[in-house]
Backbone as CSV, one residue per row, in Angstrom:
resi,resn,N_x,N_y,N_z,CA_x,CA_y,CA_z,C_x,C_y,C_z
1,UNK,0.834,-1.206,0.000,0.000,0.000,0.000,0.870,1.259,0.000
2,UNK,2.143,1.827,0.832,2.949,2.360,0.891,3.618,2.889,-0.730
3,UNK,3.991,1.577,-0.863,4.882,1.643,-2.541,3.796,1.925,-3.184
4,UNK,2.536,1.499,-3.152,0.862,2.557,-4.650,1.223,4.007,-4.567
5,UNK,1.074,4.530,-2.855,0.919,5.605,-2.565,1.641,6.266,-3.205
6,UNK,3.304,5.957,-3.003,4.575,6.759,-3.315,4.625,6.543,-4.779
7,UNK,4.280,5.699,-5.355,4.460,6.013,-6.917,3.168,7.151,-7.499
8,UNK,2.276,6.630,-7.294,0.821,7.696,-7.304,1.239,9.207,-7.414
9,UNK,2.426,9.041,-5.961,2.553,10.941,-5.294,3.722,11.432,-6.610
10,UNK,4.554,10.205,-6.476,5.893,10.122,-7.416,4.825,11.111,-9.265
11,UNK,4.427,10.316,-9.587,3.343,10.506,-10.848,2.742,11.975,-10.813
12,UNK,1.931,12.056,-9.277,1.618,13.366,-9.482,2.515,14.528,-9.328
13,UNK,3.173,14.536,-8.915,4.505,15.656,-8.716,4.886,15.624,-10.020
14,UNK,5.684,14.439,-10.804,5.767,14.436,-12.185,4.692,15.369,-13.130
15,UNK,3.543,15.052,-12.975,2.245,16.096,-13.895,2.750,17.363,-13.122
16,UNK,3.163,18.084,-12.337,2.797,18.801,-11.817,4.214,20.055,-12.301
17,UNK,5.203,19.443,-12.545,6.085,19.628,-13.370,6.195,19.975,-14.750
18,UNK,5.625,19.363,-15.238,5.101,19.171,-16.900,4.499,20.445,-16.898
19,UNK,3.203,20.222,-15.930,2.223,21.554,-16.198,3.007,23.075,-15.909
20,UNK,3.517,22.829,-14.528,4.684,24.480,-14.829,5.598,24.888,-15.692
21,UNK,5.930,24.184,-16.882,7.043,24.292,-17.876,6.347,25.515,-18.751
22,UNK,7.288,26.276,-18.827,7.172,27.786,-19.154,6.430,27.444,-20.642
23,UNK,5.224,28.062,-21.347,5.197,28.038,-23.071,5.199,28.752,-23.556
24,UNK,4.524,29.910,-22.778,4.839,31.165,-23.763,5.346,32.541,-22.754
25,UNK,6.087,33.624,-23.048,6.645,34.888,-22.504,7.324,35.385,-23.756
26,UNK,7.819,36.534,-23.119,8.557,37.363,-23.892,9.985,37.408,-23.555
27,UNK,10.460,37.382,-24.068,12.352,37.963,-24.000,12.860,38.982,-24.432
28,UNK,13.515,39.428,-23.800,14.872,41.055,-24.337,15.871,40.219,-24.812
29,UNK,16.641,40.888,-25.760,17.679,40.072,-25.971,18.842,41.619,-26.125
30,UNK,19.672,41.478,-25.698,20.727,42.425,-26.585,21.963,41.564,-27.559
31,UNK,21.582,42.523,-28.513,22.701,41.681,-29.593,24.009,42.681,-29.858
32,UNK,25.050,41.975,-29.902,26.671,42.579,-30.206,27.021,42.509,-31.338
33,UNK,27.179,43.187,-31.913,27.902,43.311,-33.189,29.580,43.244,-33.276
34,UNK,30.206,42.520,-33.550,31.668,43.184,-34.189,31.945,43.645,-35.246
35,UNK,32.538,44.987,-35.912,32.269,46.057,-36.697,33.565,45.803,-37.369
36,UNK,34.150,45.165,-38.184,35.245,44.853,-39.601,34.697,45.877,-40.722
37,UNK,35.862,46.714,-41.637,35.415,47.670,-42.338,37.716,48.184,-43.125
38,UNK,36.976,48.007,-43.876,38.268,48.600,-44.792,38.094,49.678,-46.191
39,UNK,38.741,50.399,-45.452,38.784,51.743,-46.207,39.940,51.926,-46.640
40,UNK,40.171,51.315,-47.796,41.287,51.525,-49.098,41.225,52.554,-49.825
41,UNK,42.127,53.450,-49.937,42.277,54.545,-50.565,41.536,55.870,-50.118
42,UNK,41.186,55.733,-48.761,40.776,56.676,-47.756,41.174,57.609,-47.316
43,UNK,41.058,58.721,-46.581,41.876,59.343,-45.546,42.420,58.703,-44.545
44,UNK,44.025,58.438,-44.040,44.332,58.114,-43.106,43.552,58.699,-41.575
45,UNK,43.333,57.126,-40.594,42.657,57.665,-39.744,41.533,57.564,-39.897
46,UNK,40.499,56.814,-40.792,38.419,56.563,-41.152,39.103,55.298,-40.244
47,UNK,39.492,54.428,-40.667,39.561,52.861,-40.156,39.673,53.136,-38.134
48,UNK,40.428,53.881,-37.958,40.100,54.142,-36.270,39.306,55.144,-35.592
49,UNK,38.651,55.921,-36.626,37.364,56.706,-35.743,36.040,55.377,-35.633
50,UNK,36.294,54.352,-36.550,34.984,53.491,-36.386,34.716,52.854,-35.046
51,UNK,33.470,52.664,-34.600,33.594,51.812,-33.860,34.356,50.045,-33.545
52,UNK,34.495,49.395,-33.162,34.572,48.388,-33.329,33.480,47.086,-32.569
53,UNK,32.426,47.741,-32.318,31.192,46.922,-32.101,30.014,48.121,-32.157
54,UNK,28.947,47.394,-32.100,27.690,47.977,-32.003,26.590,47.233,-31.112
55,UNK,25.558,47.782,-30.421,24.776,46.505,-29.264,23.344,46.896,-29.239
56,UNK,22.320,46.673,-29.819,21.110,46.620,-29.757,20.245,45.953,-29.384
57,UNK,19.212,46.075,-29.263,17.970,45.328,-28.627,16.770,44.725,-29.767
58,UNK,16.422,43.501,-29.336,15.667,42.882,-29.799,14.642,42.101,-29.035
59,UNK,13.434,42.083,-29.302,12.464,41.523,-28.473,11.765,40.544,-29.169
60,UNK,11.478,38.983,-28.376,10.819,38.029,-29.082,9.400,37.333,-27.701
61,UNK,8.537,37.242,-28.566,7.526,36.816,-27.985,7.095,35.668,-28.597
62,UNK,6.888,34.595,-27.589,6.538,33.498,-28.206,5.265,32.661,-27.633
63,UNK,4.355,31.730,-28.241,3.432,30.897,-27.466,2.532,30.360,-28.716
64,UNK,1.720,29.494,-28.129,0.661,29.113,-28.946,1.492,28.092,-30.331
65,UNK,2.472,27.513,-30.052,3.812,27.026,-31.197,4.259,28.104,-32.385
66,UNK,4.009,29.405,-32.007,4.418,30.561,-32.766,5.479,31.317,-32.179
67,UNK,5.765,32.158,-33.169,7.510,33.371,-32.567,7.378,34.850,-33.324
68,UNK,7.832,35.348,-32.894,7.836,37.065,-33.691,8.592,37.325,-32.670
69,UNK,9.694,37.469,-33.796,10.901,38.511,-33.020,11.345,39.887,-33.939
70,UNK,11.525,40.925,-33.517,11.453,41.836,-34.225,12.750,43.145,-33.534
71,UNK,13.170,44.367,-33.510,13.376,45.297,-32.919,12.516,46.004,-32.002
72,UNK,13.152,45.871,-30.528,12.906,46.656,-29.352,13.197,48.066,-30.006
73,UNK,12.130,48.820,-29.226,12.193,50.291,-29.836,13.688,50.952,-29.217
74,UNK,14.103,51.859,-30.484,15.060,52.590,-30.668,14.994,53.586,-29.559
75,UNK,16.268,53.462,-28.860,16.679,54.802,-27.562,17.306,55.920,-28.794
76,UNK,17.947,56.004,-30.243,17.836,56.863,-30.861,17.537,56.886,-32.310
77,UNK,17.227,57.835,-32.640,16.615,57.320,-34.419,17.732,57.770,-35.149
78,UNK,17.274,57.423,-36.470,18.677,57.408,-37.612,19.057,59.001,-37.495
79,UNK,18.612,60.173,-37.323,19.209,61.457,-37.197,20.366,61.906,-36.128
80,UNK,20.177,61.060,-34.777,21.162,61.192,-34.091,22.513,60.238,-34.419
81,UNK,22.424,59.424,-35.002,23.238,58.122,-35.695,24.625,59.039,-35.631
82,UNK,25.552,58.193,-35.022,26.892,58.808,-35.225,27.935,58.818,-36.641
83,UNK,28.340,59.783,-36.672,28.855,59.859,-38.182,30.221,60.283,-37.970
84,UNK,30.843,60.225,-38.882,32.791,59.507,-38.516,33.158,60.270,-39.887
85,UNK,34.771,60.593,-40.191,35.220,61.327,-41.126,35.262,62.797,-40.814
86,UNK,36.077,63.414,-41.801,36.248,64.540,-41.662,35.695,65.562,-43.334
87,UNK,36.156,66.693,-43.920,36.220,67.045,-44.950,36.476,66.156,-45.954
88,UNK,35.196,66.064,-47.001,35.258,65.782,-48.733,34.374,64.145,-48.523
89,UNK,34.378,63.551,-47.029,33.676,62.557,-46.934,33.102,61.445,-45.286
90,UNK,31.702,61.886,-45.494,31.667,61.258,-44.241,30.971,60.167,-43.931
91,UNK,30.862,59.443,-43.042,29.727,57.780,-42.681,29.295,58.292,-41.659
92,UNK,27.779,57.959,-42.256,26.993,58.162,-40.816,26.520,56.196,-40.926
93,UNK,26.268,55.639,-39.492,25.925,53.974,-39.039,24.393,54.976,-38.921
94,UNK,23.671,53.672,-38.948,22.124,53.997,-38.884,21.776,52.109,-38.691
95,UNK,20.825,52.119,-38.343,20.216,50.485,-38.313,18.787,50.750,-38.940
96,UNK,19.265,49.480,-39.913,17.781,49.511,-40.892,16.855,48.593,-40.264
97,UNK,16.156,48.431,-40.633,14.804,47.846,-40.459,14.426,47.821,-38.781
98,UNK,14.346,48.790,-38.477,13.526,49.123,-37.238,12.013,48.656,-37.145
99,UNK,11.505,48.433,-38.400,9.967,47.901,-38.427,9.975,46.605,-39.034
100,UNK,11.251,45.963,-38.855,10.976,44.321,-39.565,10.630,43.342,-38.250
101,UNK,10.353,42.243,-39.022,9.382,41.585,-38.379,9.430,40.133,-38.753
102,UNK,9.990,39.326,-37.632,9.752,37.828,-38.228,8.968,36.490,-37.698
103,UNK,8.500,35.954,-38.326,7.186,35.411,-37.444,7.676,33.668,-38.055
104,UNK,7.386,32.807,-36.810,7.851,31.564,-36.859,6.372,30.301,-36.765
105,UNK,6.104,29.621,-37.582,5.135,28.648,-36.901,6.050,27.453,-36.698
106,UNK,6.301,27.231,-35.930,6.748,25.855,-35.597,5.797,24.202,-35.670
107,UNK,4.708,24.745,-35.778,3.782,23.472,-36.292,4.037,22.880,-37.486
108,UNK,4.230,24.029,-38.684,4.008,23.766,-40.281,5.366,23.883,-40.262
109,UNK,6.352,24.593,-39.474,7.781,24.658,-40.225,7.917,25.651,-41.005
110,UNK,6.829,26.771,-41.165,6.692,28.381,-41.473,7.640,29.283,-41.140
111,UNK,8.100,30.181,-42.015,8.640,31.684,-41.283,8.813,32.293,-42.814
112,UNK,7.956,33.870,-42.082,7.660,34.872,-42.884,8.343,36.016,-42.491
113,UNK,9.269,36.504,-43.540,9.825,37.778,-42.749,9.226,39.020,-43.606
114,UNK,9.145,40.146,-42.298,8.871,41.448,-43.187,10.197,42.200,-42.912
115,UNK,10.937,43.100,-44.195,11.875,43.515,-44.334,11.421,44.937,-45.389
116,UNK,12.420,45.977,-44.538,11.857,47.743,-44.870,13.362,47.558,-45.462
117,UNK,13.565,48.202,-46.448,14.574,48.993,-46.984,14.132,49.729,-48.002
118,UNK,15.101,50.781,-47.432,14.588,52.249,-49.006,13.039,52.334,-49.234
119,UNK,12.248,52.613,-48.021,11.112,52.975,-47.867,10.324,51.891,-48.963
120,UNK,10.332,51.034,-48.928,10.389,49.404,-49.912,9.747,48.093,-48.512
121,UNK,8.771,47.516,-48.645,8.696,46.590,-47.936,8.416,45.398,-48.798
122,UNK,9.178,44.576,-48.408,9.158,43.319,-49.122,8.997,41.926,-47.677
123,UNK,7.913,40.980,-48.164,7.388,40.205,-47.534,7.937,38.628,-48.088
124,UNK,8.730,38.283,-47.280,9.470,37.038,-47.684,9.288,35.702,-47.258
125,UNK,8.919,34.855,-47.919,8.241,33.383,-47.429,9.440,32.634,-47.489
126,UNK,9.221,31.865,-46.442,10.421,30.800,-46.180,10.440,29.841,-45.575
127,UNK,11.085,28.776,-45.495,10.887,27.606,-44.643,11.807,27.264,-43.274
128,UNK,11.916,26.857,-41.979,12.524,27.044,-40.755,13.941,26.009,-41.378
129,UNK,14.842,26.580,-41.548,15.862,25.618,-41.500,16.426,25.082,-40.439
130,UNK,16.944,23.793,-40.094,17.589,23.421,-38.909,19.451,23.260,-39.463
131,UNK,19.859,23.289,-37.925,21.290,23.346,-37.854,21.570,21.565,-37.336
132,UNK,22.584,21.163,-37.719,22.686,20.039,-37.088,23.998,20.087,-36.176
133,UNK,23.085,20.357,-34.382,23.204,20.423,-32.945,23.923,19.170,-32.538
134,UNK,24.805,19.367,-31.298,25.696,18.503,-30.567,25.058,18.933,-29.365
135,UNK,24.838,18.070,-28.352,24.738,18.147,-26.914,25.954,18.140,-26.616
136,UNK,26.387,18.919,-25.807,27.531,19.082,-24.587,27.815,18.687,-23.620
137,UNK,26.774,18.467,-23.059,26.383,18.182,-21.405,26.857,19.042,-20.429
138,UNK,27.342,20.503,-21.220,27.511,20.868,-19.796,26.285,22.360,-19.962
139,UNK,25.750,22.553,-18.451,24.948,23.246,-18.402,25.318,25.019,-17.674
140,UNK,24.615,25.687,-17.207,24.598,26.734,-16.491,23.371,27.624,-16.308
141,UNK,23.353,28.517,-15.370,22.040,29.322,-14.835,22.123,30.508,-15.816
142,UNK,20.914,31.341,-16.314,20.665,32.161,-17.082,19.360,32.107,-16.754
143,UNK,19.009,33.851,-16.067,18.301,34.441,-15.739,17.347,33.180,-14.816
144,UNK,17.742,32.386,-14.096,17.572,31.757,-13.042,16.485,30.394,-13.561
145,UNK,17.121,30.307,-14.790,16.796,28.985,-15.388,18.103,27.908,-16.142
146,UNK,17.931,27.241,-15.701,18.717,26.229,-16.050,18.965,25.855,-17.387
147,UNK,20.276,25.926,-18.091,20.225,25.716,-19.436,21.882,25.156,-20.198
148,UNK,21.294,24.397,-20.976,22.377,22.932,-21.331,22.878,23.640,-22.825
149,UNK,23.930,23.370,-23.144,24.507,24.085,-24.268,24.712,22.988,-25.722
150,UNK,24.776,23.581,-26.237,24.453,23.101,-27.615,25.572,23.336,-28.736
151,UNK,26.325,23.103,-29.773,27.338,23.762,-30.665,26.200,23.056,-32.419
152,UNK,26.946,23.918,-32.754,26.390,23.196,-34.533,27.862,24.104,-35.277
153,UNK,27.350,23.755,-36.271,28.452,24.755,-37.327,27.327,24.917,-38.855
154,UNK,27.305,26.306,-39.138,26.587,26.561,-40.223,28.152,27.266,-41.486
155,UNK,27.316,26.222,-42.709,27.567,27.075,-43.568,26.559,27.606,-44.618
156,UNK,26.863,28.719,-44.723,26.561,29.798,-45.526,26.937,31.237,-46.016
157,UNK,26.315,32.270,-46.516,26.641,33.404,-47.227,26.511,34.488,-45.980
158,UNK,27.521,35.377,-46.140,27.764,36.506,-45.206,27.907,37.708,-46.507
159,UNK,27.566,38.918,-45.360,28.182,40.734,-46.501,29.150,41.108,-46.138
160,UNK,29.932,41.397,-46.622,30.921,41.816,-46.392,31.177,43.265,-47.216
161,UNK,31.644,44.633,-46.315,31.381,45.575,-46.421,33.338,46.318,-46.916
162,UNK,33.288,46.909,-48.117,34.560,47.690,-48.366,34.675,48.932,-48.889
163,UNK,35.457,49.994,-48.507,35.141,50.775,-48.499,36.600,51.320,-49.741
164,UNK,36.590,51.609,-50.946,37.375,51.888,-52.135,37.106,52.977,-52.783
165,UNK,38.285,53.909,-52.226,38.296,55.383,-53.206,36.667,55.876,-53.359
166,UNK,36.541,56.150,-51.584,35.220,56.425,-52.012,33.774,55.759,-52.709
167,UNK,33.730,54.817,-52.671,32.923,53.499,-53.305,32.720,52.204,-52.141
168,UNK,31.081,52.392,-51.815,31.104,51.618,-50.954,30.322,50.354,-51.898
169,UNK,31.935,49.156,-51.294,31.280,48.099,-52.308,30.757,46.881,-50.739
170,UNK,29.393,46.314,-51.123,29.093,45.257,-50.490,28.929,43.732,-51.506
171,UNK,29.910,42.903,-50.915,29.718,41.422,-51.160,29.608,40.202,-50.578
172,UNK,28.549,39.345,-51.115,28.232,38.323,-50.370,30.119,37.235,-50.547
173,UNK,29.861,36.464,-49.172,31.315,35.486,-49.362,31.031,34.483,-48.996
174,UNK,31.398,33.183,-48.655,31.013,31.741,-48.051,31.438,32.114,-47.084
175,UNK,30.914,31.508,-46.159,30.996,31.404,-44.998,30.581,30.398,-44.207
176,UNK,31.899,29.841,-42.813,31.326,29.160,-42.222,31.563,28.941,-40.704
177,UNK,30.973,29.263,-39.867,30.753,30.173,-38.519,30.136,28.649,-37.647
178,UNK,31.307,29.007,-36.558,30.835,27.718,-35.051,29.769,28.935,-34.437
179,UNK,28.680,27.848,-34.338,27.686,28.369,-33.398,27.368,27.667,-31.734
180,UNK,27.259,28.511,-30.925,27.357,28.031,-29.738,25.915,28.387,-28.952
181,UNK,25.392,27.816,-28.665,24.184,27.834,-27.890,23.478,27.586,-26.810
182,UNK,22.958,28.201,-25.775,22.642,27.619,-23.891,20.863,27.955,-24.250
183,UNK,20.253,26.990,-24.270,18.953,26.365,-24.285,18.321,26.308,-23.011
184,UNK,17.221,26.721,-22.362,17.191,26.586,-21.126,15.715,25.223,-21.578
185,UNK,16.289,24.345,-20.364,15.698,22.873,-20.208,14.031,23.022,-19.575
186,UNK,14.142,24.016,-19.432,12.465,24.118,-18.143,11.471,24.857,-19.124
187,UNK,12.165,25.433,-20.286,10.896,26.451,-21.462,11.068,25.268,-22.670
188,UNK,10.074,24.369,-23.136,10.488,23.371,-23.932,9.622,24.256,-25.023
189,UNK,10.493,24.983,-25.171,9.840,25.803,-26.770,10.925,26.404,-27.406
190,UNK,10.303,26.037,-28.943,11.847,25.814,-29.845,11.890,27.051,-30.094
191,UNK,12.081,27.744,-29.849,12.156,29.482,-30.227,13.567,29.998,-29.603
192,UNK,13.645,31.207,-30.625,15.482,31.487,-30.198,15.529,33.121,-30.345
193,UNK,16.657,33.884,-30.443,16.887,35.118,-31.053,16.975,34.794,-33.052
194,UNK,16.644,35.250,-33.671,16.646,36.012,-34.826,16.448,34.635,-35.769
195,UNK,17.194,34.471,-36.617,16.676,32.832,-37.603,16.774,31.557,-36.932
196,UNK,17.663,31.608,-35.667,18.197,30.958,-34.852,16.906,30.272,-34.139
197,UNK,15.127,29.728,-35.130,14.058,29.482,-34.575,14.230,28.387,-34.904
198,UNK,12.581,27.327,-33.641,12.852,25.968,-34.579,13.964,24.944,-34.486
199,UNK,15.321,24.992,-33.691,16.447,24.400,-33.853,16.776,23.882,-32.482
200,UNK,16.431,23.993,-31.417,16.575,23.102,-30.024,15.387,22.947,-29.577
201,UNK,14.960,21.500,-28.388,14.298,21.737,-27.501,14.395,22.504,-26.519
202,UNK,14.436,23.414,-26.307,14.054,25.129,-25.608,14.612,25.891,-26.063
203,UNK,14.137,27.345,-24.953,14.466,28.396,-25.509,15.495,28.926,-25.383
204,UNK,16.333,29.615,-26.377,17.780,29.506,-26.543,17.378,31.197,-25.364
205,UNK,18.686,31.245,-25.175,18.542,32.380,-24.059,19.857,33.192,-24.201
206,UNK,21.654,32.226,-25.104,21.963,32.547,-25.319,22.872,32.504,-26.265
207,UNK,23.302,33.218,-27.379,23.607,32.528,-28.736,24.759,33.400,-28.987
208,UNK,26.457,32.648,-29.648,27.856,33.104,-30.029,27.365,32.485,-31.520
209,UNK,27.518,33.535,-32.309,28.169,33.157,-33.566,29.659,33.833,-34.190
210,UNK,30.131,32.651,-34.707,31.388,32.771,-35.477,32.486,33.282,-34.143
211,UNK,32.457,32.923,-33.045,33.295,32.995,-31.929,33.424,34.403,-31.707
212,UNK,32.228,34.787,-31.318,32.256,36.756,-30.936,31.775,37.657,-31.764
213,UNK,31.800,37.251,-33.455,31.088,37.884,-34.245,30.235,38.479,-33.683
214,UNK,29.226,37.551,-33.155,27.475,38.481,-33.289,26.916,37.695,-31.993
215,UNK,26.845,38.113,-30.985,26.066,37.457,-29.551,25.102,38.376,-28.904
216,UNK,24.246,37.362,-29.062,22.721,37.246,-28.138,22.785,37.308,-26.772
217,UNK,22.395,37.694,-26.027,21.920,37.424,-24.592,20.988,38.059,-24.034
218,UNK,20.012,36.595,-23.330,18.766,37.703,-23.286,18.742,38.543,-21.847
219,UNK,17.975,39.654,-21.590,18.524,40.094,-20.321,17.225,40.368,-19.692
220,UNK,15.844,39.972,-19.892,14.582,39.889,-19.412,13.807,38.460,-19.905
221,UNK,12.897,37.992,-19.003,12.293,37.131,-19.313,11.318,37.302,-18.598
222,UNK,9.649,37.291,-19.093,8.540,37.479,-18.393,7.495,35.879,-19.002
223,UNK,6.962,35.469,-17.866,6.374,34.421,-17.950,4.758,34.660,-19.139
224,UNK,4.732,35.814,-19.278,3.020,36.219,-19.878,3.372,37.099,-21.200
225,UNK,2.694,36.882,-22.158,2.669,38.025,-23.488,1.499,38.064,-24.016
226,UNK,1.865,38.895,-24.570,0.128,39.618,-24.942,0.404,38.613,-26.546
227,UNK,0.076,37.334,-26.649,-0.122,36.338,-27.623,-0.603,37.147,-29.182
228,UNK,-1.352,38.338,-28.995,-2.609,38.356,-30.198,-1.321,39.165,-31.015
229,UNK,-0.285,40.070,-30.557,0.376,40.193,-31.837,1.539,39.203,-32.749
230,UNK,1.503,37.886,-31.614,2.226,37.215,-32.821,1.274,36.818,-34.528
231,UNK,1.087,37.435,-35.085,0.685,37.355,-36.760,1.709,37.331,-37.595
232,UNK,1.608,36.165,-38.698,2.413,36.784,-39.936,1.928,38.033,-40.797
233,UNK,3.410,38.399,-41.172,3.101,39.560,-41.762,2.515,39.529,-43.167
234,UNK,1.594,40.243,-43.767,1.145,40.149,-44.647,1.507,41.637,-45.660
235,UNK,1.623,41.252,-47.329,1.888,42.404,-47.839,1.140,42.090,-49.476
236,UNK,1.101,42.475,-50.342,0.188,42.143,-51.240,1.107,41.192,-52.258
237,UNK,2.623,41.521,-52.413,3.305,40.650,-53.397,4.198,40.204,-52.237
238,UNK,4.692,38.605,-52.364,5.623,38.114,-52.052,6.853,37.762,-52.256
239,UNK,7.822,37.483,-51.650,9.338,37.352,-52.340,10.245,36.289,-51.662
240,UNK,10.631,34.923,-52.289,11.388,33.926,-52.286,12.541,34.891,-51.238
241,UNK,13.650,34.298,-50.883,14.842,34.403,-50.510,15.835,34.689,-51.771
242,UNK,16.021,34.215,-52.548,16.531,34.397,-53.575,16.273,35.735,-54.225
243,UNK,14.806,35.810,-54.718,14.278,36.925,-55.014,14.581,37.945,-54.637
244,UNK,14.697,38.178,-53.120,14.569,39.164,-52.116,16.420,39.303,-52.374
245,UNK,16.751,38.730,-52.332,18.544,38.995,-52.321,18.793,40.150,-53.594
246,UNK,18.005,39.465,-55.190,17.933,40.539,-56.207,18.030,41.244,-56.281
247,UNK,16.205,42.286,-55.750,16.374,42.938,-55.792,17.081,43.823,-54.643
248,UNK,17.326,43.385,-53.073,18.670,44.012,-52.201,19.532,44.015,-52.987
249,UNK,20.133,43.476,-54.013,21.513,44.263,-54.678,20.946,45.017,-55.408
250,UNK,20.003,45.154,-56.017,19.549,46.156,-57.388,20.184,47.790,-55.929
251,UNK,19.189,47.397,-55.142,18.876,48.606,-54.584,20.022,49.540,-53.860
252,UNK,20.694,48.194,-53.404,22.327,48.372,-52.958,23.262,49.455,-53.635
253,UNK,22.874,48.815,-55.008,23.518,49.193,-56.335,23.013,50.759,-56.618
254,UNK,21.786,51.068,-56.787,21.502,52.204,-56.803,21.958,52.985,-55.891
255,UNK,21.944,52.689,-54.570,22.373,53.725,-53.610,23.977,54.351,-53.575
256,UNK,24.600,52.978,-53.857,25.752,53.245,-54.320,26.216,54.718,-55.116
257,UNK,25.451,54.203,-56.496,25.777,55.565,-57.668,25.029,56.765,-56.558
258,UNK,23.866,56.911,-56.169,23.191,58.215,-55.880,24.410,58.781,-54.854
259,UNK,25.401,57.957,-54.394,25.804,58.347,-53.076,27.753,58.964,-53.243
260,UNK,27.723,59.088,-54.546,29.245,59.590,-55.176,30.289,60.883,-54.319
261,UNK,30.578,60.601,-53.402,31.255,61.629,-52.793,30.221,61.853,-51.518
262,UNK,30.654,63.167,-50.731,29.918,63.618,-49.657,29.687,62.396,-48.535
263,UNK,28.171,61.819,-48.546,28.090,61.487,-46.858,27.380,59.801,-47.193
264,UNK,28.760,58.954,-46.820,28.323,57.671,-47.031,27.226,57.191,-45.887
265,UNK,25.835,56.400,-46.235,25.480,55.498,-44.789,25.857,53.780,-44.638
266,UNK,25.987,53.547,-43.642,26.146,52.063,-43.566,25.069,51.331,-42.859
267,UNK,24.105,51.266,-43.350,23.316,50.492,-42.586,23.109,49.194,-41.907
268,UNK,23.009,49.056,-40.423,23.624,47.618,-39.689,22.420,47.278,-39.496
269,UNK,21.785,45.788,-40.239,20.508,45.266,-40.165,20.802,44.290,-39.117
């Protein structure tokens, strides 16, 4: 009778567990940039007024097997944006897409991004790609949840930004970047910072790419979100990945010529 009881209690404590496992909240995340930039045939001295990082905010809300992560509102807008150089040529940094928007279904394996450039919105359909993840086994506390780390290695296409006699050229390169990842074990929802959706059992909380490149960490976590604005975004024409790359160089390209001398921008998406 003893041993019914204790497995019974054993069982219900088990449900009782299950049922507190976090599904849906919101997260802050701040993201780091490291800032690489070559200015050939420049004024001596552009290459060390630059920064050498940049750190913004991003907010993701998740529940219901959905995600929308997007930009936390701006502490300054593109007019205060710091600008570098002296006489005959200057860079102002600005961050584009302050109103983009990416929305994840994890049921169907969905994700729709909305993307602003050059007063241009283009609505991009896509499918959740996965990384293929290593368990580690080793774990640690983040924001007072427990979370087990993860590595993968992606390859793919990066921009790469140069700056020639005045000519700002951008090109895509191969690329292939160790990714490092701390998953917390108690939110069993596949949701992450930025494409990084979809790819562990929980929620990533904190993400290294390319060993310092570009890191995530989230620095709020609230158990409740207001669910009704995760929606995909909707726009009247749609655009492949491929597509969407197009016309970003067409437009690239144009800005380029309009931008011959005087006051270069660099926009950090």
């Amino acid at each position: 009778m003893k041993r019914f009881l204790l497995t019974a209690c054993s069982v219900w404590l088990a449900a009782i567990a299950v049922q507190a496992q976090q599904k849906e909240g919101k997260v802050i995340y701040e993201r780091t940039v490291k800032l690489q930039f070559s200015f050939a045939g420049m004024p001596g001295g552009m290459e060390q007024q630059m920064p050498s990082s940049r750190t913004d905010k991003f907010e993701l809300t998740f529940g219901n097997n959905q995600s929308l992560w997007k930009q936390a509102e701006a502490e300054n807008a593109d007019d205060d944006a710091p600008t570098f150089g002296g006489e005959g040529m200057q860079i102002r940094m600005v961050v584009a897409g302050s109103n983009d928007v990416l929305y994840n279904n994890f049921e169907n394996g969905r994700r729709v991004e909305k993307r602003e450039m050059f007063d241009k919105t283009f609505i991009i359909d896509d499918s959740i790609s996965k990384l293929k993840w290593k368990m580690t086994g080793e774990t640690k506390t983040i924001l007072n949840h427990s979370c087990m780390k993860a590595v993968a290695v992606r390859t793919s296409k990066r921009m790469v930004m140069n700056m020639d006699n005045g000519v700002m050229e951008r090109k895509e390169v191969d690329d292939t970047a160790n990714i490092v990842a701390w998953f917390a074990t108690d939110i069993p929802v596949s949701a992450g910072p930025s494409e990084f959706q979809g790819q562990l059992p929980g929620l990533i909380l904190e993400l290294d790419v390319r060993d310092g490149d570009q890191v995530y960490k989230a620095t709020n976590i609230t158990e409740k979100a207001d669910l009704a604005i995760i929606k995909e975004p909707t726009g009247k024409k749609r655009y492949t990945q491929a597509e969407f790359r197009i016309e970003r160089d067409k437009m690239m390209e144009e800005m380029n010529r309009n931008n011959q001398g005087g006051q270069r921008i660099i926009r950090m998406n």
